[in-house]
C-alpha positions, -999 to +999 in steps of 0.1 A: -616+508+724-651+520+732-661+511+772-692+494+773-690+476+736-704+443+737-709+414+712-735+390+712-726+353+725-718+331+711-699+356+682-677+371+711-652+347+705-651+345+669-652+386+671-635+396+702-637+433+715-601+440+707-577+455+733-566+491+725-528+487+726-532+455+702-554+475+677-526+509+678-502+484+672-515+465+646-520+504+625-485+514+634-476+486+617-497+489+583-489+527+586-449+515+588-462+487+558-478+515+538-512+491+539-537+509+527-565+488+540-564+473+580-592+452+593-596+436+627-600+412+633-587+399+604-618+376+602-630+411+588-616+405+553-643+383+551-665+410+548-647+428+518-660+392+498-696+395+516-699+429+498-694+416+461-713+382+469-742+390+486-769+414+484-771+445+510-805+431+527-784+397+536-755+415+546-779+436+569-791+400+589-761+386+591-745+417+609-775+422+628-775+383+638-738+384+652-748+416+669-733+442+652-762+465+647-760+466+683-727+468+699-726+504+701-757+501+727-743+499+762-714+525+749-703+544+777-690+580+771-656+591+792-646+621+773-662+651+782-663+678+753 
């Protein structure tokens, strides 16, 4: 939903860059479900067990090691203000 996001390979194809009319459908459809909670992927419910199991510090290497500390990087901004 961001142009320019990126994720590291190999982890792009266990954590895709999701397409934006999957991703609005998927929370009109937990809105229409009343869920509270949405996370995609859904191998992002994972991370709701990482946070009572493991200790911040780990959690920090593991997310920088499948790249998410840097995804953001080569975000390119379209909308003017």
């Amino acid at each position: 939903m961001f142009d320019g996001v990126k994720t590291r390979f190999p982890f792009n194809y266990v954590l895709p860059i999701l397409e934006p009319q999957y991703v609005s459908d998927m929370v009109i459809a937990a809105v229409k479900r009343r869920q509270e909670v949405i996370r995609l992927p859904r191998l992002m419910y994972i991370s709701d067990l990482l946070h009572f199991v493991l200790p911040v510090r780990v959690k920090d290497i593991i997310f920088e090691i499948l790249g998410f500390s840097s995804a953001m990087d080569s975000f390119t901004q379209t909308r003017k203000n």
